[in-house]
C-alpha angles and dihedrals in degrees: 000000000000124000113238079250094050094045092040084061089046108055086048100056084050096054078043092060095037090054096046120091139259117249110224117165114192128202113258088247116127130246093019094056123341122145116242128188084354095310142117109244137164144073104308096046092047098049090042092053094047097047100047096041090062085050092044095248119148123218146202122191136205138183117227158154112289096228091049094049089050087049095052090042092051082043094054092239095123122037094208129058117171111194144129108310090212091063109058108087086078094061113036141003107271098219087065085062143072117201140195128200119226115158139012113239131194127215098218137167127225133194142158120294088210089071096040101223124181127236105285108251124164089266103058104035104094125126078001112139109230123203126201138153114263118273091034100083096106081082103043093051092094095060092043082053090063097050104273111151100231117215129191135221137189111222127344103271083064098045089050085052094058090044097054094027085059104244093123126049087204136018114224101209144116116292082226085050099044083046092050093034095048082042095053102042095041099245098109094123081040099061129063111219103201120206111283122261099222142333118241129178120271116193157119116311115202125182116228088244089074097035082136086062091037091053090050087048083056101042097050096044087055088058091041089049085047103051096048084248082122102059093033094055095042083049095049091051093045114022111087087052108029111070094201102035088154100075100068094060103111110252084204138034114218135174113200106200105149080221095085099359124238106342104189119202114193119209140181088261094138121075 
């Protein structure tokens, strides 16, 4: 047994860990996460904060680069990655994981309207310049294989510049980012946003190791989904530069841990 001194020591580590935050670094990618005025905004902040604040859970964000963020997560040094479900089979073994769904998301291209393009397909692609934001060019190599020219960019300022200086034909990025992009810059009757390709998960990825932290994530985005919080946060984030925001609320809730399979939990999401 412990001595009174020992446990005493104990108990107080214990209360340490449970006050200190919660490290969570986001991706630099408006509007799921941007800092504004010096502060963190966007969709993934304000759904974390919200949910770990009903389960009493403190947090601490940080903006950084996407493939930083992927490296600390594979090396266990954050417990919360929040990412592109799709994608994760090409960086981790999906049985070490649980995931949450949070928002739909839509792959889009975008152009000028002044040259009238169509919307890119395999067949019309060839000697096209394709623009796309470094670390994201594993999507774009089909396109490359039809003989489509690929371009870089750095962030997406600088994306929405080749695009209206003329230096890419299309624009490879989110339909929620080219609305908030074309908003923010002030080109919105400039750009062409064409009908998205195809919708894919975007959510909260936990590693087993921290399944306590991952069962508070769950319970407190049940209650956020419950008491309408959930669609009132992803419309307040959308919805003065995306026409159609309500689309991107999930129809269903699911939680992918191999352990049990796909549990889906349907909620009144829609409105």
């Amino acid at each position: 047994m412990l001595s009174p001194k020992l446990k005493l020591k104990a108990q107080e580590s214990a209360k340490e860990l449970q006050n200190t935050p919660v490290p969570i670094e986001l991706f630099d990618y408006a509007p799921y996460s941007y800092t504004f005025d010096g502060q963190i905004k966007g969709i993934f902040p304000a759904i974390l904060k919200r949910v770990f604040d009903e389960v009493g859970v403190q947090t601490k964000f940080k903006i950084a680069p996407a493939a930083r963020i992927k490296f600390k997560f594979l090396n266990n040094e954050l417990a919360i990655w929040p990412a592109e479900l799709a994608s994760i089979k090409d960086h981790i073994k999906r049985e070490d994981l649980i995931m949450y769904n949070v928002l739909t998301a839509y792959a889009s291209f975008s152009s000028l309207k002044e040259n009238n393009l169509p919307r890119p397909s395999l067949d019309n692609v060839k000697g096209k310049k394709i623009a796309f934001i470094r670390g994201f060019k594993k999507e774009f190599e089909v396109y490359q294989a039809r003989g489509a020219i690929l371009l870089e960019a750095s962030n997406f300022d600088q994306l929405m510049q080749m695009l209206t200086k003329k230096r890419a034909d299309y624009i490879g990025i989110a339909e929620i980012a080219a609305y908030y992009y074309a908003k923010k810059l002030e080109i919105t009757e400039l750009v062409k946003i064409h009908p998205h390709i195809f919708s894919f998960p975007v959510g909260i990825i936990f590693n087993k190791k921290n399944k306590e932290l991952a069962d508070k994530f769950h319970l407190g985005f049940k209650k956020l989904v419950e008491s309408g919080e959930y669609k009132k946060i992803i419309l307040e984030n959308t919805k003065r530069f995306h026409p159609k925001s309500e689309k991107l609320l999930i129809k269903e809730y699911s939680l992918i841990n191999n352990d049990i399979g796909e549990e889906v939990i349907t909620l009144s999401t829609q409105p």
